[in-house]
N, C-alpha and C positions, 0 to 999 in steps of 0.2 A: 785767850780762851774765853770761850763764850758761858759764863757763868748764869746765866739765865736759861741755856739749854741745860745745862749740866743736871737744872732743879728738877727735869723731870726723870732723873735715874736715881733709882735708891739700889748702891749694891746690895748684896745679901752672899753673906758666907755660912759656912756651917763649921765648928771647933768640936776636935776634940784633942785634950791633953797639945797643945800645937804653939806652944812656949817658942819653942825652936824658929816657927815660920810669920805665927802675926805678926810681930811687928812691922814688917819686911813688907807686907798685904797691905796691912793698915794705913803706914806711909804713903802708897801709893794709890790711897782713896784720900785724898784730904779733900780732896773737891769737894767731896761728897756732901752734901749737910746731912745726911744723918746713913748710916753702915747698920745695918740689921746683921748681928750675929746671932746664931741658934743655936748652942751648944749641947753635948749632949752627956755632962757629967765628968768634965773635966775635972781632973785633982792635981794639976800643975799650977802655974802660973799665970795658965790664958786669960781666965777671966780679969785677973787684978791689971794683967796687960789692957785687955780689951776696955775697961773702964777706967783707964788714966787717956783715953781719948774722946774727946769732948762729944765728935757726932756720933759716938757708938750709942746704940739703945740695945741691951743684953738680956737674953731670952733662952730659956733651959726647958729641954723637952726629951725625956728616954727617948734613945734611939728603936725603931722598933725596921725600916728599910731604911733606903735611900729615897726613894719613889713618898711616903709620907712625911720624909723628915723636910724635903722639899715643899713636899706641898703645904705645911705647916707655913713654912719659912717663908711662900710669896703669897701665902692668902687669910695667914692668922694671924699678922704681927702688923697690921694698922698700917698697911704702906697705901698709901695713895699715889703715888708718882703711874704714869704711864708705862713706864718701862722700869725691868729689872734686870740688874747686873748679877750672872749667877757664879757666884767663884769657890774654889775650891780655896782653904786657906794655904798653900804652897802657891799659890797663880799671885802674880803682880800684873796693874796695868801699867805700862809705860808711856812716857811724853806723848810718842808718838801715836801709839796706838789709842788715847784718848785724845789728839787731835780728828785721828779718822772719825771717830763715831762721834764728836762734835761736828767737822766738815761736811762727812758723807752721810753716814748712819740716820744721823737726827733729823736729816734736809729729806728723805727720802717717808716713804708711804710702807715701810719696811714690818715685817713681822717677828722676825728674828736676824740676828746677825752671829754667822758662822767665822770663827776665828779661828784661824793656824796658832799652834800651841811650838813656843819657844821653849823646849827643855833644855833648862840649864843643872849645873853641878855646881853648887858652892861659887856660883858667879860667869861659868864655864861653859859658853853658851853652845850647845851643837848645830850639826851644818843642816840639820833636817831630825825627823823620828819617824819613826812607823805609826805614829799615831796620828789619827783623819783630823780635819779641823772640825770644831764641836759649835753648839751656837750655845752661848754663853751670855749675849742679851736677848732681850724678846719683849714685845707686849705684854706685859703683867696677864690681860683678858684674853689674850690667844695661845698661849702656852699650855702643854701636857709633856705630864713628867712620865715618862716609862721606866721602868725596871729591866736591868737587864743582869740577869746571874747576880753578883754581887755590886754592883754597880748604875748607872743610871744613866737615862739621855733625855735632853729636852727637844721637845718637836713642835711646830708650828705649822697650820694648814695654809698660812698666806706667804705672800713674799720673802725670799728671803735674801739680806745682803752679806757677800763675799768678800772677808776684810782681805787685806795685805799687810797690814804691822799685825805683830804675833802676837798674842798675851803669853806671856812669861810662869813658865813654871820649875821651881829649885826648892825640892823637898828636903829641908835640912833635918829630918828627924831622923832616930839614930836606925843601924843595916838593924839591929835587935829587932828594931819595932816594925821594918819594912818587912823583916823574915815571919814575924807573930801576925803581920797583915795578910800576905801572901800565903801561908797554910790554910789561913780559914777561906780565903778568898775564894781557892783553889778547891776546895771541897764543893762549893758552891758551884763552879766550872764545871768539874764533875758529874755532878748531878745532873746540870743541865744538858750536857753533852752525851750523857748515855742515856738521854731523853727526849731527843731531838737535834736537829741542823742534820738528818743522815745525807743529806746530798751533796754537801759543802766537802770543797776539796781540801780546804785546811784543816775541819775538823776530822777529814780521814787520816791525815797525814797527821793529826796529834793520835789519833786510835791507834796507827802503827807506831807512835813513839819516834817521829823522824821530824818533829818540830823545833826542839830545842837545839840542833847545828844550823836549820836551815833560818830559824829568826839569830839566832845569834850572830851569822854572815849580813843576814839583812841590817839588822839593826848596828851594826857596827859601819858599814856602807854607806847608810842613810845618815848615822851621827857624822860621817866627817873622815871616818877612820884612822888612818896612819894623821892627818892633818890636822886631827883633832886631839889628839894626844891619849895621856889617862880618860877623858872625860868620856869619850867617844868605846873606849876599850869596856869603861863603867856601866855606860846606858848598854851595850850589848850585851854583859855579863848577867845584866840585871835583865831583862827582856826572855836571855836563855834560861835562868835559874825560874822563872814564874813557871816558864813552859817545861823544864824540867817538874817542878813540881806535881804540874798537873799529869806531864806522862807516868811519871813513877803512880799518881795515884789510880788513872786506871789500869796502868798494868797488875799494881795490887789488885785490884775487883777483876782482873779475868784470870789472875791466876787461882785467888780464891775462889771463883765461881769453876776452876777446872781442878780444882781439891775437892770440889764437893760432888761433882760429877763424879770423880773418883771413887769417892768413897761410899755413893751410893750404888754404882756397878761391883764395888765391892760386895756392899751388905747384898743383893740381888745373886749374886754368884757362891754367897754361902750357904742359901737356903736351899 
Protein backbone atom coordinates (compact mmCIF):
# COMPACT_ATOMS: atom_id res chain seq x y z
CA UNK A 1 0.00 0.00 0.00
CA UNK A 2 1.21 3.16 -1.03
CA UNK A 3 1.26 5.11 2.15
CA UNK A 4 2.41 8.34 0.81
CA UNK A 5 -0.87 8.53 -1.59
CA UNK A 6 -2.94 7.63 1.19
CA UNK A 7 -1.72 11.31 2.86
CA UNK A 8 -3.69 12.96 0.53
CA UNK A 9 -7.18 11.55 1.78
CA UNK A 10 -8.70 12.64 4.93
CA UNK A 11 -11.86 10.58 5.54
CA UNK A 12 -14.78 12.42 7.05
CA UNK A 13 -17.82 10.77 8.80
CA UNK A 14 -20.74 12.16 10.59
CA UNK A 15 -22.06 10.38 14.18
CA UNK A 16 -24.88 10.25 15.73
CA UNK A 17 -25.68 7.98 18.91
CA UNK A 18 -23.70 5.07 16.43
CA UNK A 19 -21.91 2.97 19.41
CA UNK A 20 -23.33 -0.02 17.55
CA UNK A 21 -21.27 0.76 13.91
CA UNK A 22 -17.75 3.03 14.73
CA UNK A 23 -15.79 0.82 15.72
CA UNK A 24 -16.29 -1.38 12.73
CA UNK A 25 -15.67 2.23 10.41
CA UNK A 26 -12.94 3.14 12.46
CA UNK A 27 -10.91 -0.05 12.00
CA UNK A 28 -11.10 0.24 8.52
CA UNK A 29 -9.54 3.69 8.20
CA UNK A 30 -6.30 3.05 10.10
CA UNK A 31 -4.50 4.33 7.04
CA UNK A 32 -5.74 7.17 7.63
CA UNK A 33 -3.52 9.79 9.64
CA UNK A 34 -6.12 11.66 10.74
CA UNK A 35 -10.56 10.68 10.49
CA UNK A 36 -12.48 13.92 10.96
CA UNK A 37 -15.79 12.96 12.87
CA UNK A 38 -18.59 15.60 13.22
CA UNK A 39 -21.04 14.57 15.58
CA UNK A 40 -24.14 15.97 16.21
CA UNK A 41 -25.06 15.36 20.10
CA UNK A 42 -24.44 11.99 20.62
CA UNK A 43 -25.31 10.67 24.30
CA UNK A 44 -23.96 6.95 23.82
CA UNK A 45 -20.67 5.92 23.68
CA UNK A 46 -19.58 7.17 20.24
CA UNK A 47 -17.62 9.89 21.20
CA UNK A 48 -15.47 7.92 24.17
CA UNK A 49 -15.16 5.32 21.02
CA UNK A 50 -14.24 7.90 18.68
CA UNK A 51 -11.37 9.23 21.02
CA UNK A 52 -9.53 6.02 22.05
CA UNK A 53 -8.36 6.29 18.30
CA UNK A 54 -5.25 8.05 17.87
CA UNK A 55 -5.98 9.66 14.13
CA UNK A 56 -9.59 10.87 15.19
CA UNK A 57 -9.82 14.77 15.67
CA UNK A 58 -13.73 15.14 17.26
CA UNK A 59 -15.98 17.95 16.18
CA UNK A 60 -19.72 18.67 17.49
CA UNK A 61 -22.05 20.65 15.58
CA UNK A 62 -26.32 20.72 16.08
CA UNK A 63 -27.59 19.12 13.30
CA UNK A 64 -29.69 21.53 11.50
CA UNK A 65 -29.72 19.17 7.30
CA UNK A 66 -27.53 17.02 5.86
CA UNK A 67 -26.51 19.35 3.02
CA UNK A 68 -24.83 21.87 6.07
CA UNK A 69 -23.72 19.35 8.25
CA UNK A 70 -21.61 18.27 5.37
CA UNK A 71 -20.53 21.13 4.31
CA UNK A 72 -19.33 22.06 7.73
CA UNK A 73 -17.55 18.68 7.85
CA UNK A 74 -15.17 19.25 4.40
CA UNK A 75 -14.75 23.07 4.75
CA UNK A 76 -14.72 23.86 8.54
CA UNK A 77 -12.66 21.31 10.25
CA UNK A 78 -8.87 22.27 8.97
CA UNK A 79 -8.54 19.53 6.47
CA UNK A 80 -5.98 20.28 3.97
CA UNK A 81 -5.55 16.98 2.08
CA UNK A 82 -6.72 17.10 -1.64
CA UNK A 83 -9.40 14.80 -1.47
CA UNK A 84 -12.02 13.65 0.77
CA UNK A 85 -13.52 10.29 1.82
CA UNK A 86 -17.20 10.97 2.59
CA UNK A 87 -18.74 8.04 4.81
CA UNK A 88 -21.69 7.38 6.43
CA UNK A 89 -20.71 5.80 9.84
CA UNK A 90 -22.41 2.05 8.95
CA UNK A 91 -19.93 2.18 5.49
CA UNK A 92 -16.56 0.33 5.83
CA UNK A 93 -13.67 0.55 3.33
CA UNK A 94 -12.17 -2.75 2.55
CA UNK A 95 -8.54 -4.22 1.51
CA UNK A 96 -9.75 -4.24 -1.77
CA UNK A 97 -11.55 -1.36 -2.30
CA UNK A 98 -8.65 0.86 -0.80
CA UNK A 99 -6.33 -0.91 -3.13
CA UNK A 100 -8.43 0.59 -6.16
CA UNK A 101 -8.47 4.13 -5.22
CA UNK A 102 -4.72 3.87 -4.41
CA UNK A 103 -4.02 1.89 -7.97
CA UNK A 104 -6.61 3.65 -9.99
CA UNK A 105 -8.32 6.59 -8.40
CA UNK A 106 -5.23 8.47 -7.05
CA UNK A 107 -3.19 7.66 -10.69
CA UNK A 108 -5.88 9.41 -12.45
CA UNK A 109 -6.92 13.52 -13.16
CA UNK A 110 -10.42 12.37 -11.37
CA UNK A 111 -13.08 14.66 -9.71
CA UNK A 112 -14.96 12.30 -7.79
CA UNK A 113 -15.08 8.58 -7.60
CA UNK A 114 -18.60 6.82 -7.75
CA UNK A 115 -18.67 3.59 -5.72
CA UNK A 116 -21.16 0.50 -5.76
CA UNK A 117 -22.50 0.14 -2.23
CA UNK A 118 -22.03 -3.59 -0.57
CA UNK A 119 -25.16 -4.00 1.78
CA UNK A 120 -24.46 -6.28 4.30
CA UNK A 121 -26.64 -7.80 7.44
CA UNK A 122 -24.63 -8.38 10.42
CA UNK A 123 -21.61 -9.62 8.11
CA UNK A 124 -24.26 -11.10 5.39
CA UNK A 125 -23.19 -9.77 2.50
CA UNK A 126 -26.05 -9.46 -0.46
CA UNK A 127 -25.92 -10.26 -4.20
CA UNK A 128 -26.80 -6.61 -5.34
CA UNK A 129 -29.54 -3.67 -3.79
CA UNK A 130 -31.55 -1.23 -5.50
CA UNK A 131 -29.43 1.33 -4.43
CA UNK A 132 -27.20 3.48 -7.43
CA UNK A 133 -23.54 3.62 -6.77
CA UNK A 134 -22.92 7.09 -4.90
CA UNK A 135 -19.47 9.17 -5.15
CA UNK A 136 -18.30 9.05 -1.87
CA UNK A 137 -14.56 10.44 -2.74
CA UNK A 138 -13.98 13.83 -4.53
CA UNK A 139 -11.79 16.75 -4.62
CA UNK A 140 -12.32 18.57 -1.51
CA UNK A 141 -12.40 22.07 -4.07
CA UNK A 142 -14.84 20.48 -6.67
CA UNK A 143 -17.50 19.06 -4.52
CA UNK A 144 -21.35 20.39 -4.02
CA UNK A 145 -23.43 18.92 -1.45
CA UNK A 146 -27.22 18.82 -2.54
CA UNK A 147 -30.06 18.08 -0.48
CA UNK A 148 -32.49 15.71 -1.29
CA UNK A 149 -35.87 15.15 0.83
CA UNK A 150 -34.31 13.89 3.88
CA UNK A 151 -31.21 12.95 2.62
CA UNK A 152 -28.12 14.03 0.57
CA UNK A 153 -25.90 13.57 -2.55
CA UNK A 154 -22.43 14.84 -3.61
CA UNK A 155 -21.91 16.03 -7.21
CA UNK A 156 -18.92 17.05 -9.04
CA UNK A 157 -18.67 19.00 -12.46
CA UNK A 158 -15.41 17.32 -13.59
CA UNK A 159 -14.33 13.63 -14.29
CA UNK A 160 -15.64 11.10 -12.80
CA UNK A 161 -14.05 7.47 -11.92
CA UNK A 162 -16.27 4.24 -11.92
CA UNK A 163 -15.05 1.90 -9.05
CA UNK A 164 -15.51 -1.91 -8.97
CA UNK A 165 -14.82 -3.10 -5.31
CA UNK A 166 -18.01 -1.97 -3.30
CA UNK A 167 -17.71 0.11 -0.12
CA UNK A 168 -19.36 -1.97 2.53
CA UNK A 169 -22.47 -1.01 4.38
CA UNK A 170 -23.93 -3.11 7.66
CA UNK A 171 -26.16 -0.88 9.81
CA UNK A 172 -26.12 -2.53 13.22
CA UNK A 173 -28.38 -0.19 15.01
CA UNK A 174 -31.34 -1.35 16.57
CA UNK A 175 -35.17 -2.21 13.93
CA UNK A 176 -36.48 0.57 17.12
CA UNK A 177 -34.23 3.18 15.96
CA UNK A 178 -34.50 2.19 11.92
CA UNK A 179 -38.39 2.48 12.52
CA UNK A 180 -38.05 6.27 14.69
CA UNK A 181 -35.63 7.10 11.38
CA UNK A 182 -38.00 5.96 8.80
CA UNK A 183 -41.31 7.90 10.14
CA UNK A 184 -39.60 11.21 10.19
CA UNK A 185 -37.73 10.31 7.11
CA UNK A 186 -41.00 9.66 5.29
CA UNK A 187 -42.73 12.68 6.29
CA UNK A 188 -40.02 14.50 4.49
CA UNK A 189 -40.82 12.20 1.21
CA UNK A 190 -44.01 13.31 1.67
CA UNK A 191 -43.80 16.53 1.49
CA UNK A 192 -41.60 16.43 -1.27
CA UNK A 193 -43.63 14.29 -3.42
CA UNK A 194 -46.98 16.11 -3.20
CA UNK A 195 -44.64 18.93 -4.34
CA UNK A 196 -43.03 17.91 -7.30
CA UNK A 197 -41.48 14.89 -9.47
CA UNK A 198 -45.35 14.81 -11.17
CA UNK A 199 -43.88 13.06 -14.23
CA UNK A 200 -42.00 10.28 -12.78
CA UNK A 201 -43.49 6.92 -13.18
CA UNK A 202 -42.45 5.76 -9.68
CA UNK A 203 -43.61 8.43 -7.96
CA UNK A 204 -47.13 7.86 -9.63
CA UNK A 205 -47.01 4.36 -8.69
CA UNK A 206 -46.19 5.49 -5.00
CA UNK A 207 -49.48 8.16 -5.29
CA UNK A 208 -51.50 4.97 -6.30
CA UNK A 209 -49.98 2.98 -3.30
CA UNK A 210 -48.72 0.10 -5.70
CA UNK A 211 -44.87 0.55 -4.49
CA UNK A 212 -44.46 -1.22 -1.50
CA UNK A 213 -45.08 -5.15 -3.50
CA UNK A 214 -43.42 -3.98 -6.55
CA UNK A 215 -40.02 -2.87 -4.57
CA UNK A 216 -40.39 -5.37 -2.17
CA UNK A 217 -40.11 -8.24 -5.32
CA UNK A 218 -37.46 -5.91 -6.66
CA UNK A 219 -35.40 -5.76 -3.81
CA UNK A 220 -35.64 -9.15 -2.69
CA UNK A 221 -34.28 -10.18 -6.48
CA UNK A 222 -31.67 -7.77 -6.48
CA UNK A 223 -30.37 -8.99 -2.74
CA UNK A 224 -29.83 -12.50 -3.89
CA UNK A 225 -33.33 -13.93 -2.93
CA UNK A 226 -34.05 -17.68 -2.18
CA UNK A 227 -29.80 -17.75 -2.40
CA UNK A 228 -29.32 -15.31 -0.02
CA UNK A 229 -31.31 -16.57 2.63
CA UNK A 230 -32.69 -14.38 5.76
CA UNK A 231 -30.49 -11.51 4.64
CA UNK A 232 -31.86 -11.00 1.37
CA UNK A 233 -35.65 -11.69 2.76
CA UNK A 234 -34.44 -8.63 5.42
CA UNK A 235 -33.26 -6.01 2.92
CA UNK A 236 -36.67 -6.61 1.04
CA UNK A 237 -38.83 -6.31 4.04
CA UNK A 238 -36.93 -3.41 4.98
CA UNK A 239 -37.18 -1.52 1.45
CA UNK A 240 -41.08 -2.47 1.44
CA UNK A 241 -41.97 -1.25 4.99
CA UNK A 242 -39.98 2.61 4.04
CA UNK A 243 -42.48 2.44 0.97
CA UNK A 244 -45.21 1.28 3.00
CA UNK A 245 -44.71 3.97 5.18
CA UNK A 246 -44.73 6.65 2.76
CA UNK A 247 -47.96 5.11 1.06
CA UNK A 248 -50.03 4.91 4.07
CA UNK A 249 -48.93 8.60 4.64
CA UNK A 250 -50.28 9.98 1.51
CA UNK A 251 -53.04 8.09 1.53
CA UNK A 252 -53.76 9.77 5.04
CA UNK A 253 -53.46 13.40 3.13
CA UNK A 254 -56.00 12.38 0.46
CA UNK A 255 -58.40 10.86 2.46
CA UNK A 256 -58.14 13.88 4.77
CA UNK A 257 -58.30 16.32 2.02
CA UNK A 258 -61.63 14.18 0.75
CA UNK A 259 -63.25 14.70 4.50
CA UNK A 260 -62.83 18.07 4.03
CA UNK A 261 -64.24 18.36 0.75
CA UNK A 262 -66.98 16.53 2.44
CA UNK A 263 -67.65 18.51 4.94
CA UNK A 264 -67.58 21.63 3.17
CA UNK A 265 -70.40 20.33 0.54
CA UNK A 266 -72.02 19.55 3.56
CA UNK A 267 -72.01 23.09 5.36
CA UNK A 268 -72.83 24.54 1.54
CA UNK A 269 -75.94 22.30 1.16
CA UNK A 270 -77.45 23.37 4.75
CA UNK A 271 -77.56 26.86 3.95
Amino acid sequence: MNATSLKQITPVVLTFNEEANLRRNLDSLFWAERVVIVDSGSTDQTEEIARSYANVTWHTRPFDSFRQQWEHAIHQTDITTKYVLALDCDMEVSAKLLEEIVGAFLKGTYDGGLMPIDYRYYGCSLAGSICPPQIRIFRRAAVKVKQLNHGHKFEVAGPVYRFRNRLIHDDRKSLERWIESQLRYQKENEAELRNGHRGRARDYARRLGLMPPIIGVLAYLRAGGPFKGAAAARYAYERMTTESILAMRLMDARLQKAEGSRQKAGGRSRK
